[in-house]
C-alpha positions as CSV (number, residue, x, y, z in Angstrom):
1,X,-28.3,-49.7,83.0
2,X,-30.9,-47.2,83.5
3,X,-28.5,-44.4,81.8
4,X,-27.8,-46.4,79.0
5,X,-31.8,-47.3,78.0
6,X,-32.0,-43.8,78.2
7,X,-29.2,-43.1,75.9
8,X,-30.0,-45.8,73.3
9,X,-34.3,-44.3,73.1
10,X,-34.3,-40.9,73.9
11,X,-31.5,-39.7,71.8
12,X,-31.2,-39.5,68.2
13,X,-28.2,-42.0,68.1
14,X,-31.0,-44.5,66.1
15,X,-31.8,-42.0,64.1
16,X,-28.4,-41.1,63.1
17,X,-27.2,-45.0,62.6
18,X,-30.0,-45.4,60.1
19,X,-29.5,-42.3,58.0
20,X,-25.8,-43.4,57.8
21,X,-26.3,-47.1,56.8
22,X,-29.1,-45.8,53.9
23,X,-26.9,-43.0,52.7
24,X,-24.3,-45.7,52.1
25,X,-26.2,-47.8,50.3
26,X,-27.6,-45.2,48.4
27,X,-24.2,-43.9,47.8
28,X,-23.3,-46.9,46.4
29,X,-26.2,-46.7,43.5
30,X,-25.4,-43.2,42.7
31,X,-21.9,-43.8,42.1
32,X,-23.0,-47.5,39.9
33,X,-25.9,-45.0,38.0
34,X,-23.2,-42.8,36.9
35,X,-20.4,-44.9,36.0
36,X,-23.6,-46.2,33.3
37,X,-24.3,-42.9,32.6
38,X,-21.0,-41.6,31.5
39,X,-20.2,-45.6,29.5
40,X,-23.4,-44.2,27.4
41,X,-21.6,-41.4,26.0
42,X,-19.8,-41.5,22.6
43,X,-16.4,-43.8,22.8
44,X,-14.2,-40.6,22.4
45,X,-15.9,-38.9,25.2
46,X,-15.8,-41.4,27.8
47,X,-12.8,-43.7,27.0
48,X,-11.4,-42.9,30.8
49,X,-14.9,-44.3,32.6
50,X,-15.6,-47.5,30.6
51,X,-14.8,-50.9,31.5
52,X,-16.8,-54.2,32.2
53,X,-18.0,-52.7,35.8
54,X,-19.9,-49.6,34.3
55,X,-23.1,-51.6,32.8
56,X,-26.9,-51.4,33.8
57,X,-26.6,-54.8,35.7
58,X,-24.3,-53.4,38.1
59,X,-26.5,-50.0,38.7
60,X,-29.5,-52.7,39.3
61,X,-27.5,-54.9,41.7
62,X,-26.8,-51.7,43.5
63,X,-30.0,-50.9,43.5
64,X,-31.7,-53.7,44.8
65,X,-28.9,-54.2,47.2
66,X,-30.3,-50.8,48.5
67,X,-34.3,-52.1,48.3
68,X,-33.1,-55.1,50.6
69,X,-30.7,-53.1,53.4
70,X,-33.5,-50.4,53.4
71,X,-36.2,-53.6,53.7
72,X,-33.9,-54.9,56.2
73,X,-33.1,-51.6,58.3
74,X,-36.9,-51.0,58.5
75,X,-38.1,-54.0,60.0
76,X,-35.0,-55.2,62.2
77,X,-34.1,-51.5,63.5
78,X,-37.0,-49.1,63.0
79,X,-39.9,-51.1,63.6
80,X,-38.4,-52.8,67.1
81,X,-36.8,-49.3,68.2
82,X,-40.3,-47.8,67.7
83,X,-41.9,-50.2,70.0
84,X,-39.5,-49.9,72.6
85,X,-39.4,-46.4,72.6
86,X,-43.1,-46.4,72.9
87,X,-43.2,-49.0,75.4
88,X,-40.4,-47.4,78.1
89,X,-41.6,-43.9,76.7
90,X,-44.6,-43.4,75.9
91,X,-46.4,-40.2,74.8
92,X,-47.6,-37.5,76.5
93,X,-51.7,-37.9,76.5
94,X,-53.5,-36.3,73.8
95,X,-54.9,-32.4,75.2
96,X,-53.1,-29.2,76.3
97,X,-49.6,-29.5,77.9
98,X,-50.0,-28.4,81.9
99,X,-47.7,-25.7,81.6
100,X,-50.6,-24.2,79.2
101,X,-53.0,-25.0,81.2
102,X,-51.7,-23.8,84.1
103,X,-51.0,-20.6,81.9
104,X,-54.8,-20.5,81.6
105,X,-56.0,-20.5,84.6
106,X,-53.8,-18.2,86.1
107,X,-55.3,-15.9,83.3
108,X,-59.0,-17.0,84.3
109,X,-58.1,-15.8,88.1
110,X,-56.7,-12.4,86.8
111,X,-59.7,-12.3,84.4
112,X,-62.1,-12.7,87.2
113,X,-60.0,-10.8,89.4
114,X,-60.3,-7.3,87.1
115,X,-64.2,-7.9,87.1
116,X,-64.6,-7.8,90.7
């Protein structure tokens, strides 16, 4: 179970679920905002992309579709994935990384070293 915990947090598998679900759903607004793009142009023009779909209801039902899944993403996925990652993983403390440190002092032996 350990293995999996591990998987599921440390990983960018999260990351990569969200950024699919929102470029959906964004997808989907694109494709509704041009469809009511192209049924503004003159009636000789765009004769092959007009019918009832292609009107400026449907590009904002797309588009608040996308306000609530992102709404909905943020506070179901993000926000309890952020907690737990903080809670089973949580940051390194604030200062230099010991490897610099270590890094340092061995410098401020040699240092002292060459003075002697």
């Amino acid at each position: 179970m350990t293995g999996f915990k591990n998987f599921i947090l440390r990983g960018n598998l999260v990351d990569l679920a969200v950024a699919v679900i929102i470029g959906t759903s964004f997808g989907a607004v694109v494709t509704t905002f041009t469809q009511w793009l192209t049924a503004q142009l003159p009636k000789g023009a765009s004769s092959v992309f007009t019918n009832h779909k292609n009107s400026f209801g449907a590009f904002m039902n797309a588009l608040i579709a996308f306000l609530i899944m992102a709404a909905v993403v943020y506070f179901f996925v993000v926000l309890p994935y952020v907690k737990a990652k903080e809670k089973f993983f949580p940051a390194e403390a604030e200062g230099k990384p010991a490897d610099i440190a270590l890094l340092e002092e061995i410098r401020d032996l040699l240092a002292t070293q060459r003075q002697v």
